[in-house]
C-alpha positions as CSV (number, residue, x, y, z in Angstrom):
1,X,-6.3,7.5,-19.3
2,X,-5.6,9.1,-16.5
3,X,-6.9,12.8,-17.0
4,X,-10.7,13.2,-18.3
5,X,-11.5,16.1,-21.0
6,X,-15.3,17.4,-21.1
7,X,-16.9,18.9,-24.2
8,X,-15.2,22.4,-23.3
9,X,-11.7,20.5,-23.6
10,X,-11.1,21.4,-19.8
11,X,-9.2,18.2,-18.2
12,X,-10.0,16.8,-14.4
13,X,-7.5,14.3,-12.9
14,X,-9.0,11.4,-11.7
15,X,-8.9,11.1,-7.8
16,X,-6.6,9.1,-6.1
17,X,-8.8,6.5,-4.6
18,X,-10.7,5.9,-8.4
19,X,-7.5,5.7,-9.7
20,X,-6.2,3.0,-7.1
21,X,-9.8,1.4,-7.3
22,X,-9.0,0.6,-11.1
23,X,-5.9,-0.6,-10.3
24,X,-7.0,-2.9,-8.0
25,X,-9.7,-4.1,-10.1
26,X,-6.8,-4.7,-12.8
27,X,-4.3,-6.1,-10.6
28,X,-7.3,-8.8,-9.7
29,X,-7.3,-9.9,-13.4
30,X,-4.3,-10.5,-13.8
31,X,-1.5,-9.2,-15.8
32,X,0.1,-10.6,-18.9
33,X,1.8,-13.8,-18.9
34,X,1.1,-14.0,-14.9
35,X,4.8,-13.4,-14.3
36,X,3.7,-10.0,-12.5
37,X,1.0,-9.3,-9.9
38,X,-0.1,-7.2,-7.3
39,X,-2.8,-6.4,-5.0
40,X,-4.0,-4.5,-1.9
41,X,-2.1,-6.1,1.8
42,X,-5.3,-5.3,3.7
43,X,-8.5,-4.8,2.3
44,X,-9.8,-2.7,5.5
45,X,-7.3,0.0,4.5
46,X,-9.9,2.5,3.1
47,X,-6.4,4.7,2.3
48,X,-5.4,1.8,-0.1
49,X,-1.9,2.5,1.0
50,X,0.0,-0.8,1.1
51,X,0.2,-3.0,-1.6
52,X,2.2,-6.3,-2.1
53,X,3.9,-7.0,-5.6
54,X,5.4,-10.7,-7.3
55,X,7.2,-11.4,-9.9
56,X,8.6,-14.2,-11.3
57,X,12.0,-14.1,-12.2
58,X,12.5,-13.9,-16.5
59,X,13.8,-16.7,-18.2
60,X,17.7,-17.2,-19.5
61,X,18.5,-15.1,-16.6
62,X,19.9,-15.9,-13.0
63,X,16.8,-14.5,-11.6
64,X,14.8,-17.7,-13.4
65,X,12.0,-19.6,-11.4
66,X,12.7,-17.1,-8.1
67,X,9.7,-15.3,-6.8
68,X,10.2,-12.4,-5.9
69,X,8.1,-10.2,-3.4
70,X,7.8,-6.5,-3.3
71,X,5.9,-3.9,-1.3
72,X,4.9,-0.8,-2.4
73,X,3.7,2.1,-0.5
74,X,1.2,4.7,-1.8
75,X,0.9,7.8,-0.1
76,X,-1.1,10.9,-0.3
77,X,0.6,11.8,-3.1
78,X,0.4,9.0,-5.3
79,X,-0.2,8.9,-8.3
80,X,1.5,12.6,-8.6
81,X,4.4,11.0,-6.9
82,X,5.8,7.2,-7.0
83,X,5.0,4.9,-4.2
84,X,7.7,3.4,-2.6
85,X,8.7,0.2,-3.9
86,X,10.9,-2.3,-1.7
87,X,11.8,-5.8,-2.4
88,X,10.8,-7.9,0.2
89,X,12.5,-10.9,-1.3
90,X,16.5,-10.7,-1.1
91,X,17.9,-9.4,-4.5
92,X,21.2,-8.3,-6.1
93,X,20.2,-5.3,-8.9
94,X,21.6,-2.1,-9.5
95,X,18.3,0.0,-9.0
96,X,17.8,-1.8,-5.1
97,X,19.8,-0.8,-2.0
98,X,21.1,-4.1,-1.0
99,X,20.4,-3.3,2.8
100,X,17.0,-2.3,2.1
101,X,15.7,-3.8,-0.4
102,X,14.7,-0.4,-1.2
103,X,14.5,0.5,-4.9
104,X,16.3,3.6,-5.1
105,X,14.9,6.1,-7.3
106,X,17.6,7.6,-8.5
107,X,18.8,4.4,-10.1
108,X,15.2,3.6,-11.4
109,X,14.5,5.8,-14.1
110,X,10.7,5.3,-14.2
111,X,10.6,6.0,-10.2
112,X,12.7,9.4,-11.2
113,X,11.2,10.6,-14.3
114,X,7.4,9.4,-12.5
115,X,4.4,10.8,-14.7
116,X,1.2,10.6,-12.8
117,X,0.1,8.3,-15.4
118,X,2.5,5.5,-14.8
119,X,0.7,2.5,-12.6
120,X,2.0,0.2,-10.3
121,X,1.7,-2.8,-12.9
122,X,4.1,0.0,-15.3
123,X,6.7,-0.1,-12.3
124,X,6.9,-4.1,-12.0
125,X,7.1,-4.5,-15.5
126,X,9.8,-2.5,-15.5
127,X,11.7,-3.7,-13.0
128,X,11.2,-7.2,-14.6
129,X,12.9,-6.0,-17.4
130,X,15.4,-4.7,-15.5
131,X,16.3,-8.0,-14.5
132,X,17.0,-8.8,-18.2
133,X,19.3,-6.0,-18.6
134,X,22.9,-6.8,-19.2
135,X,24.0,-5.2,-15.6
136,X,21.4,-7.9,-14.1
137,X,20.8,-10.6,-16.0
138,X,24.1,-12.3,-14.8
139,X,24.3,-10.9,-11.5
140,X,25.3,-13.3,-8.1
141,X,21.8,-13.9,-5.8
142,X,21.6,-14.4,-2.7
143,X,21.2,-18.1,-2.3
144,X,17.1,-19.4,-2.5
145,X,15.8,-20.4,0.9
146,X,18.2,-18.4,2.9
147,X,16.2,-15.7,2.6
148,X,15.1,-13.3,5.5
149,X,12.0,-11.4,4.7
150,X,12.6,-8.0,5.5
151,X,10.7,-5.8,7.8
152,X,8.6,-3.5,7.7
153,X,9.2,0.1,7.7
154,X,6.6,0.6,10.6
155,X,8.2,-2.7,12.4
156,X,11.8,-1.4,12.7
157,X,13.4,-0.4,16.0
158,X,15.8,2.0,16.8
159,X,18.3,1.6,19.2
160,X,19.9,4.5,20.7
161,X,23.1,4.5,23.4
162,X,23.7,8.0,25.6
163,X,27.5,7.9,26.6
């Protein structure tokens, strides 16, 4: 889908801002069972950089009925690299730095094994079914409506002491 062939069998990859344009446009319709969505955080940002994910937390788990919100971060790179993806909404998984909210790569095999054809509808998916996995599905939360959303990135401050 993601790479284009012409009759000479040469492939093009699609540029960044079609491909995020057909995301978009797929993100607006919906996904699914409407458990997952996503869309653009500013529809000015010609870059199409930050997005803001939801999901619903899967039934029979202890993540059932939460909403849970997520921002991801497309770069220049993207799609030839992940975006960033941080939970905005407090969560206890394995994949997400509990400080952060960050979802760490490493611990996210879709994020570390990315393939430019992957889509940020592939990565909530995923991580909903992460929360079905036996090493989340049972797993403490932090308590609902004691929640602090989390900054972001751009709105943190550094603090810095010369002794």
């Amino acid at each position: 889908m993601d790479m284009i062939s012409d009759e000479n069998s040469c492939l093009f990859s699609v540029p960044r801002n079609f491909r995020l344009l057909e995301e978009l446009e797929r993100g607006e319709k919906g996904i699914g069972d409407g458990t997952v969505s996503y869309g653009m955080d500013d529809a000015d940002d010609v870059f199409m950089q930050s997005w803001t994910g939801t999901i619903i937390g899967p039934h029979n788990t202890v993540h059932e009925g939460r909403i849970y919100q997520l921002k991801l971060f497309c770069d220049k790179e993207y799609p030839d690299r992940p975006p960033t993806v941080r939970f905005q909404t407090r969560i206890n998984m394995t994949c997400v730095n509990q400080e952060t909210g960050v979802v760490e790569p490493s611990l996210f095999p879709m994020l570390a094994d990315w393939q430019r054809e992957h889509t940020m509808e592939d990565i909530l998916t995923q991580l909903k079914k992460e929360m079905m996995s036996p090493q989340n599905r049972k797993l403490a939360q932090p308590p609902e409506g004691n929640e602090e959303p989390r900054m972001d990135q751009k709105g943190l401050v550094l603090r810095c002491c010369i002794m």
